[in-house]
DONU-747589 format. One record per residue (C-alpha): residue in three letters; z, y negated, x negated. Coordinates in pm, whole numbers. Each point is the difference from the previous one (the first is absolute). Layout:
<nodes>
+-------+--------+--------+--------+
! kolmi !      Z !      Y !      X !
+-------+--------+--------+--------+
!   ala !      Z !      Y !      X !
...
+-------+--------+--------+--------+
</nodes>
This chain:
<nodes>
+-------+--------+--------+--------+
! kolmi !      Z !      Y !      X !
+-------+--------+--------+--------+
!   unk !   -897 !  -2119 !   2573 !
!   unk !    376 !    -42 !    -42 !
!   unk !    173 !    134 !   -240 !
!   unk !    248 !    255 !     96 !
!   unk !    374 !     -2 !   -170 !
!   unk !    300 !    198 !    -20 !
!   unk !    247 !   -270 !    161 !
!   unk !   -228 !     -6 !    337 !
!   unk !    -55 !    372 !     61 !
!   unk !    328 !    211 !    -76 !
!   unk !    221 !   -140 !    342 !
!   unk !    199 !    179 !    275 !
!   unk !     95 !    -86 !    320 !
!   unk !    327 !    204 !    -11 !
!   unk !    219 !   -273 !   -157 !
!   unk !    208 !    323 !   -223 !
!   unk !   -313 !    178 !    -98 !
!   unk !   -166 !     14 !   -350 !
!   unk !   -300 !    193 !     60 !
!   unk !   -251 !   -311 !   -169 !
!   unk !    207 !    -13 !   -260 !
!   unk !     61 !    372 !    -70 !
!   unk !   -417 !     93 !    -21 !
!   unk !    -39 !   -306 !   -273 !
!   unk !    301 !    179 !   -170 !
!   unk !   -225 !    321 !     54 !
!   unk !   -292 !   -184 !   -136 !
!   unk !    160 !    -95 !   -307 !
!   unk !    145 !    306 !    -49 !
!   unk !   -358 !    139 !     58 !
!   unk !   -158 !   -197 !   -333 !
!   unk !    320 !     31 !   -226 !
!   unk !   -128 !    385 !     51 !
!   unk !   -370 !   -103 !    -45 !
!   unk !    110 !   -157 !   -350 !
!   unk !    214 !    315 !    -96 !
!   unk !   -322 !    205 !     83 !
!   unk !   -224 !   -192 !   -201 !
!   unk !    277 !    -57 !   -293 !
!   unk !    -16 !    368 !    -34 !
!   unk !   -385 !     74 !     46 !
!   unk !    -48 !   -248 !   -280 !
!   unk !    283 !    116 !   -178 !
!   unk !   -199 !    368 !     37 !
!   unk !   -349 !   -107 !    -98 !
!   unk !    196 !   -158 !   -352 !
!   unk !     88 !    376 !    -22 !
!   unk !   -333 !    129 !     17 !
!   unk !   -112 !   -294 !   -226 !
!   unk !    203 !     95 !   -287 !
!   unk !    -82 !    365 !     16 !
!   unk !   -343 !    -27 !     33 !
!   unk !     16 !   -240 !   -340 !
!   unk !    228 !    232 !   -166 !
!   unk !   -235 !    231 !    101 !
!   unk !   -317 !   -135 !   -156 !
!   unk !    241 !    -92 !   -339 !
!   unk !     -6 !    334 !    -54 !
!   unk !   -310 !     77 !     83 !
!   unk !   -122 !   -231 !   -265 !
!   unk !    177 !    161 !   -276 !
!   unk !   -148 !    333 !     62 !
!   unk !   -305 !    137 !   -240 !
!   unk !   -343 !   -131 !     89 !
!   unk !   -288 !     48 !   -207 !
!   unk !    185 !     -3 !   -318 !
!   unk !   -291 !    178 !   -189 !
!   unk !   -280 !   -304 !    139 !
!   unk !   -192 !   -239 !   -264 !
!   unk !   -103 !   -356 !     31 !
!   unk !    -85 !   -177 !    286 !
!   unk !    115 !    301 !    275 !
!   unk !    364 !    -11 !   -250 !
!   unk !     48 !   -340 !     70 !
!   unk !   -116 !    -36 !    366 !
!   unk !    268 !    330 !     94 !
!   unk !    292 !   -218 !   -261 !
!   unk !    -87 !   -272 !    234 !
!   unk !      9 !    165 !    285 !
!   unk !    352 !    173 !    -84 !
!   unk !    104 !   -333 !    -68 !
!   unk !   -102 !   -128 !    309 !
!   unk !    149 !    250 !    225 !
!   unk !    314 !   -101 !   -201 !
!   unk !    -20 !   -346 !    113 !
!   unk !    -60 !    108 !    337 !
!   unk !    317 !    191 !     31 !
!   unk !    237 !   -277 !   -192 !
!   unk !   -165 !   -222 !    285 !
!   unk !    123 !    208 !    272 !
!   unk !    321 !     50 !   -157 !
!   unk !     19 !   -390 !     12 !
!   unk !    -95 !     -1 !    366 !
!   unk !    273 !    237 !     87 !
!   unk !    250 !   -251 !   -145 !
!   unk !   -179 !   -269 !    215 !
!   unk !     13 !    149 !    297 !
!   unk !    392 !     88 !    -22 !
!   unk !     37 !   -356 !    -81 !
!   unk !   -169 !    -93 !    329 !
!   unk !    221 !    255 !    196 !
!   unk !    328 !   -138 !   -180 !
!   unk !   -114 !   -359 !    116 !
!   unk !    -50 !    150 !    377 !
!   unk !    344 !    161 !    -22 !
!   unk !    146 !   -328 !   -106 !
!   unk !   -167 !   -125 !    279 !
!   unk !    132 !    198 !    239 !
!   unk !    368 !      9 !   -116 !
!   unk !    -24 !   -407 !     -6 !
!   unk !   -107 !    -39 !    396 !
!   unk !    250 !    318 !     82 !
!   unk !    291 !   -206 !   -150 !
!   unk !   -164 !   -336 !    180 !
!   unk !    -20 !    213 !    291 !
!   unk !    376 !    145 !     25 !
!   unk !    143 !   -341 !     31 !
!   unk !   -202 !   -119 !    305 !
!   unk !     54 !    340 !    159 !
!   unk !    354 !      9 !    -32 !
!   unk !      8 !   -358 !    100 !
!   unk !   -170 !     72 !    319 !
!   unk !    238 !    275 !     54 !
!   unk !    292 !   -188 !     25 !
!   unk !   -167 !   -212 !    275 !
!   unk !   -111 !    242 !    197 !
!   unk !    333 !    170 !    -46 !
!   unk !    162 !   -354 !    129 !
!   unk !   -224 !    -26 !    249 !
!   unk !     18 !    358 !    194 !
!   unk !    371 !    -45 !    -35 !
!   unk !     28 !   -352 !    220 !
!   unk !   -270 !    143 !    174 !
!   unk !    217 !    311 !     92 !
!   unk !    349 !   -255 !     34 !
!   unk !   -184 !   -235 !    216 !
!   unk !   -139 !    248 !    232 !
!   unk !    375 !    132 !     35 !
!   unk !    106 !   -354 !     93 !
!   unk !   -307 !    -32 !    252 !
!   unk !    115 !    317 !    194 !
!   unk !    391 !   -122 !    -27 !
!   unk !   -113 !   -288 !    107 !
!   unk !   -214 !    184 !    312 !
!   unk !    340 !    170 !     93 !
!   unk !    220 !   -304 !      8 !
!   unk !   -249 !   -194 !    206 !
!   unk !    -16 !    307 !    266 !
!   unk !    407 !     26 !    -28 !
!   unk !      2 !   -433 !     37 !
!   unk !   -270 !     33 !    332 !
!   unk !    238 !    317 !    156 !
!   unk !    316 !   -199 !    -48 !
!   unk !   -102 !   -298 !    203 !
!   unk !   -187 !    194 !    251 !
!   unk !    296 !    203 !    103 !
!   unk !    257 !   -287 !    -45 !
!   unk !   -288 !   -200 !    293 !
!   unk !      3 !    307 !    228 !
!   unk !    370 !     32 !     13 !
!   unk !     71 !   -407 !     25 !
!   unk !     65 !     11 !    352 !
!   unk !    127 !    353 !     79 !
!   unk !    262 !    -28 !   -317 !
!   unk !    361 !   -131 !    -57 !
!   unk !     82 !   -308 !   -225 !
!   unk !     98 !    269 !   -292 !
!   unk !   -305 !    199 !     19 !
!   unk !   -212 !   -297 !     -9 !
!   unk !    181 !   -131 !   -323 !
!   unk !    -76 !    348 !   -167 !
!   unk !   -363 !     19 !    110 !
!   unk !    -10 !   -322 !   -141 !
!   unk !    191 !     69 !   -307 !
!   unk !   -241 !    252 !    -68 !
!   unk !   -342 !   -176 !     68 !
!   unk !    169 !   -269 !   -237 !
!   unk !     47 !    284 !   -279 !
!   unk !   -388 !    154 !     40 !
!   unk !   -111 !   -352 !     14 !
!   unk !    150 !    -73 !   -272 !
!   unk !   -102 !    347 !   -211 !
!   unk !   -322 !   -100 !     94 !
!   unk !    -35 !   -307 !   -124 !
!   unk !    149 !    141 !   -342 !
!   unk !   -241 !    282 !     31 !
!   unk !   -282 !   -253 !     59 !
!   unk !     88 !   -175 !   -337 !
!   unk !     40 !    271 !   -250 !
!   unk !   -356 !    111 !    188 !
!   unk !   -169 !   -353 !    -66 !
!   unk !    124 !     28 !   -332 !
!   unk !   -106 !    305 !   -159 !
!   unk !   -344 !   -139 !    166 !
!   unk !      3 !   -252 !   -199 !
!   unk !    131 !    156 !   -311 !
!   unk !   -300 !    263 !     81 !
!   unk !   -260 !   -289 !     30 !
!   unk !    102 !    -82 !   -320 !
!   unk !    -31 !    269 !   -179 !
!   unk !   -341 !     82 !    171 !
!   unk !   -104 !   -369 !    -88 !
!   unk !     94 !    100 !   -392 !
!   unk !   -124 !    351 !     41 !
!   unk !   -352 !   -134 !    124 !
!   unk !    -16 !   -209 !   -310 !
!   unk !    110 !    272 !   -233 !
!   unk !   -232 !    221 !    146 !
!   unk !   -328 !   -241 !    -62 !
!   unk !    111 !    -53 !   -332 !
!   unk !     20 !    349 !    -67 !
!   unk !   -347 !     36 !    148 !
!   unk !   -129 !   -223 !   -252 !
!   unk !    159 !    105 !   -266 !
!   unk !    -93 !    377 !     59 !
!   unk !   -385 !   -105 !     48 !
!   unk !     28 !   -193 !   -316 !
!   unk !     93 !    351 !   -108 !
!   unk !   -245 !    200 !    135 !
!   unk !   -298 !   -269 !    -83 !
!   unk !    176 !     38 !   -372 !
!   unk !     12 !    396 !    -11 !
!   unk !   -421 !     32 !    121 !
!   unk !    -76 !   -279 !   -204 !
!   unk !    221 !    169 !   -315 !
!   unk !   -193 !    343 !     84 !
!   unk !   -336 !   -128 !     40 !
!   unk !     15 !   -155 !   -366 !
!   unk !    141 !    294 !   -145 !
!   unk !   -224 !    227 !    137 !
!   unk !   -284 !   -217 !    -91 !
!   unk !    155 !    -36 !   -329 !
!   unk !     38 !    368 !    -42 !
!   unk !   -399 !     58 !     57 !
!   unk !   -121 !   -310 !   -223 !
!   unk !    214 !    264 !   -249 !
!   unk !   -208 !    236 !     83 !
!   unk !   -295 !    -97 !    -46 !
!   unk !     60 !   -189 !   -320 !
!   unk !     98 !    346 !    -57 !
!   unk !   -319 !    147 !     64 !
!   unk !   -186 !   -308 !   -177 !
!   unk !    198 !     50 !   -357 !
!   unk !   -102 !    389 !     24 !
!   unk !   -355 !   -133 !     11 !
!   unk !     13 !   -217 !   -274 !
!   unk !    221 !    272 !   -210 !
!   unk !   -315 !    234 !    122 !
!   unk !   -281 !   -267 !    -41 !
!   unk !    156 !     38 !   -386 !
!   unk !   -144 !    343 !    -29 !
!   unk !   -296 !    -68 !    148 !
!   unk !    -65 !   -276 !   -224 !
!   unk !     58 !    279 !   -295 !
!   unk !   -205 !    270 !    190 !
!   unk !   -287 !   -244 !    -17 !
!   unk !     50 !    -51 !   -356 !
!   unk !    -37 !    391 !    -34 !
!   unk !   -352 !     86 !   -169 !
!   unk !   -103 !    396 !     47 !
!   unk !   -261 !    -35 !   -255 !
!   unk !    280 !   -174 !   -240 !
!   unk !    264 !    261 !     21 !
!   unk !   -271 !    295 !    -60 !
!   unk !   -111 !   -189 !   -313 !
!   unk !    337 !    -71 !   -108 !
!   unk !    101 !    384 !    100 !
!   unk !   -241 !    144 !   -251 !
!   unk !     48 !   -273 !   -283 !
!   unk !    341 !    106 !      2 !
!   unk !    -39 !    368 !     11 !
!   unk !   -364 !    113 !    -86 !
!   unk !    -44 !    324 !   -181 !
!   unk !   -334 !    -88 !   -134 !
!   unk !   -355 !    -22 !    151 !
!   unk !   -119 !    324 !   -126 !
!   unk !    -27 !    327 !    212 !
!   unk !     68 !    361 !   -189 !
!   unk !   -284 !    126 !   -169 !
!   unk !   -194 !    324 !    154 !
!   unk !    155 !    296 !   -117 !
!   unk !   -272 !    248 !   -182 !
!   unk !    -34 !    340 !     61 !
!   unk !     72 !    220 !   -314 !
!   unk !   -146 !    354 !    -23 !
!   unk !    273 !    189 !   -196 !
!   unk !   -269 !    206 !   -165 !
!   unk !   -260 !   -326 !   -108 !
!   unk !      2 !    -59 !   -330 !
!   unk !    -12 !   -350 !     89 !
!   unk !    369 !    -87 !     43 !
!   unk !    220 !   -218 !   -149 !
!   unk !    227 !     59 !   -209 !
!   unk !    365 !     75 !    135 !
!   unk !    272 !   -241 !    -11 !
!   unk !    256 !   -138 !    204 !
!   unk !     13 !   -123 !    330 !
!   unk !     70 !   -355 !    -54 !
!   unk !   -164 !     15 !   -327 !
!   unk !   -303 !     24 !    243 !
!   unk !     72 !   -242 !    249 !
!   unk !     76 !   -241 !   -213 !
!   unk !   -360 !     41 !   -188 !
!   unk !   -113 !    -58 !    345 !
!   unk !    212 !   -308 !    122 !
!   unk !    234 !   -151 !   -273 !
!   unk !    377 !    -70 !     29 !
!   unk !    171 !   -200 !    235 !
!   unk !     -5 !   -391 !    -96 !
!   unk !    333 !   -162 !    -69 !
!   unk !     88 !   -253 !    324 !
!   unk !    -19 !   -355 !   -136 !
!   unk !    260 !   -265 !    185 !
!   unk !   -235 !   -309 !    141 !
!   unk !     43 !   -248 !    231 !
!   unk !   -169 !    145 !    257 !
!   unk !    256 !    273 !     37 !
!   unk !    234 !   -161 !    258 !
!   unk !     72 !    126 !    366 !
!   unk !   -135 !   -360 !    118 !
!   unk !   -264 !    -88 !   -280 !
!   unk !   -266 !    -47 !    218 !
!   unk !    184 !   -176 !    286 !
!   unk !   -114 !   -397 !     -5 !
!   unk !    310 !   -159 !     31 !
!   unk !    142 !   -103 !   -289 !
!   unk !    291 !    -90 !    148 !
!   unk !     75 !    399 !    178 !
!   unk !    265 !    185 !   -241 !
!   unk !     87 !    348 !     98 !
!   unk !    227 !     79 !    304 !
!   unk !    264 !    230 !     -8 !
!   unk !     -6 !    365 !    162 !
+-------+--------+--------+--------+
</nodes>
C-alpha cells in the first residue's frame, strides 16, 4: 500500500486559499497541546511521587515495637528500615520523572521555535501571493472593459462610415485608435501580473511541499518523542515497583530468620523470676497451740523463699544475643 504524505494531500483548487495548509497548522498545533498535557500529567504524578515518599519517611521514624526481643526486634528494625528505603526511592523517582517532563518541555519549545520560522515564512508568500492574485484580477477586469470600449469604438465608427462627414469619421476613428490602443496597454499590464502570478504560484507550490515535509518530519518527531517518553515513564514505573520488592523481599528474608521458639527462650532468659510457684498458704487457728511464733512479715517470707539474687552482667544479655549473624549490630529506633 502507498504510503500517504503531507506534500500530496493538503491542496486547493482555489489558487488564494490555504485551507490544506491551515488544518496541518491545526494539527501541529493539536500535539504541541498533546505534549503540554502530558508535560504536566507527568509533571503531576512527580508530585504525588514525592509525597507519597515523604510520606512513608515519616512513617518510618514513628515507634514500632520498641519493647520487642530478638529475632521479632530485628525483623520490625528491618522492616522500618526498609520502608525507609522505599520512600528515599520514590523520592528519587519524583526527581526522575520531572527530569523527563523538563526534557519534553525542551522538546516542545525546540520544534515551536523550528516551527515559527517556516510559518512566518509561508506567511509572507501567501501574503504575496493573494496580493498579485487580487492586482491581477483588477488588471483582468480593466482589461475586460477596455476590450468592450476597443469592440464599441470600431463598431460605431463602421455603422456611421457611410452616413458620416469627413470630420466625424476622423473622430470615430480617433477614438477607436485611443480604445485600441488602451487596450492593448490594458492587455499588457494583464499578461503581466499573469505572469508575475505564475511565478509566485510556481515558488509558492514549492514552498508549500517543503513545508509539508518539513511539518511531517515534525509530527513523525513529536509521536515518536511521546511514544519514548511515555514508554520511558512506565519502564520507571515498574523499576519502581521492582526496587519496592527487593527493599520488601529484605524483610522477608529477616521474617524468615525470625524463630518463635527462640525469642520465648530468649524472653525468659532475660527476665525469669524463678521456676518456683508460691508455697500453699496454711490455715492458722488463732486459738491452736500449734502456731508459730510471731514475727515479721518479711521475716517470714523470706524463711520461706530467700532474697532476691544480685543480676550478674553475661554475654548473653544483649538485645540480639541469640540472633546468628555475626555480622547484625543493633539498628537505631
Amino acid at each position: 500500500m502507498k504510503e500517504l504524505h503531507f506534500k500530496g494531500n493538503f491542496w486547493n483548487a482555489e489558487i488564494t486559499s490555504t485551507t490544506g495548509y491551515d488544518t496541518i497548522i491545526q494539527r501541529l498545533n493539536d500535539g504541541k497541546k498533546t505534549c503540554k498535557e502530558i508535560e504536566d500529567f507527568i509533571k503531576a504524578r512527580a508530585t504525588i511521587e514525592e509525597k507519597y515518599g515523604k510520606d512513608l519517611l515519616n512513617l518510618s521514624k514513628k515507634v514500632c515495637g520498641l519493647s520487642e526481643l530478638n529475632t521479632l526486634k530485628r525483623s520490625l528494625d528491618v522492616f522500618k528500615l526498609q520502608i525507609e528505603n522505599v520512600g528515599t526511592s520514590h523520592i528519587q523517582l519524583a526527581q526522575t520523572l520531572r527530569d523527563e517532563a523538563k526534557k519534553l518541555e525542551e522538546f516542545r519549545e525546540r520544534q515551536k521555535e523550528a516551527r515559527k520560522k517556516v510559518e512566518q515564512h509561508m506567511e509572507a508568500f501567501h501574503k504575496q501571493k493573494a496580493t498579485q492574485y487580487k492586482k491581477t484580477m483588477e488588471t483582468k477586469k480593466t482589461y475586460e472593459q477596455k476590450c468592450r470600449e476597443k469592440e464599441d469604438a470600431e463598431q460605431t465608427m463602421n455603422r456611421n462610415a457611410n452616413t458620416s462627414n469627413a470630420k466625424q469619421l476622423e473622430k470615430l476613428s480617433l477614438k477607436s485608435q485611443q480604445t485600441k490602443m488602451a487596450a492593448e496597454e490594458a492587455d499588457r499590464m494583464y499578461s503581466q501580473n499573469v505572469s508575475i502570478l505564475e511565478k509566485i504560484r510556481e515558488d509558492w507550490q514549492k514552498e508549500h511541499e517543503r513545508a509539508c515535509e518539513i511539518f511531517e518530519n515534525y509530527e513523525v518527531e513529536r509521536i515518536s518523542a511521546l511514544r519514548n517518553i511515555l514508554w520511558t515513564h512506565l519502564n520507571h514505573l515498574s523499576q519502581q515497583c521492582v526496587t519496592s520488592d527487593e527493599l520488601y523481599e529484605e524483610v522477608r528474608k529477616s521474617l524468615e530468620q525470625c524463630s518463635i521458639q527462640k525469642d520465648i527462650e530468649y524472653f525468659i532468659d532475660l527476665r525469669r523470676t524463678g521456676d518456683k510457684p508460691p508455697a500453699p498458704i496454711p490455715y492458722e487457728n488463732f486459738y491452736s497451740g500449734q502456731r508459730p511464733p510471731v514475727v515479721g512479715r518479711l521475716g517470714f517470707l523470706g524463711g520461706r523463699r530467700g532474697p532476691l539474687p544480685n543480676p550478674v552482667d553475661t554475654e548473653s544479655d544483649g538485645i540480639y544475643s541469640t540472633v546468628n549473624d555475626p555480622t547484625y549490630s543493633f539498628v537505631r529506633q
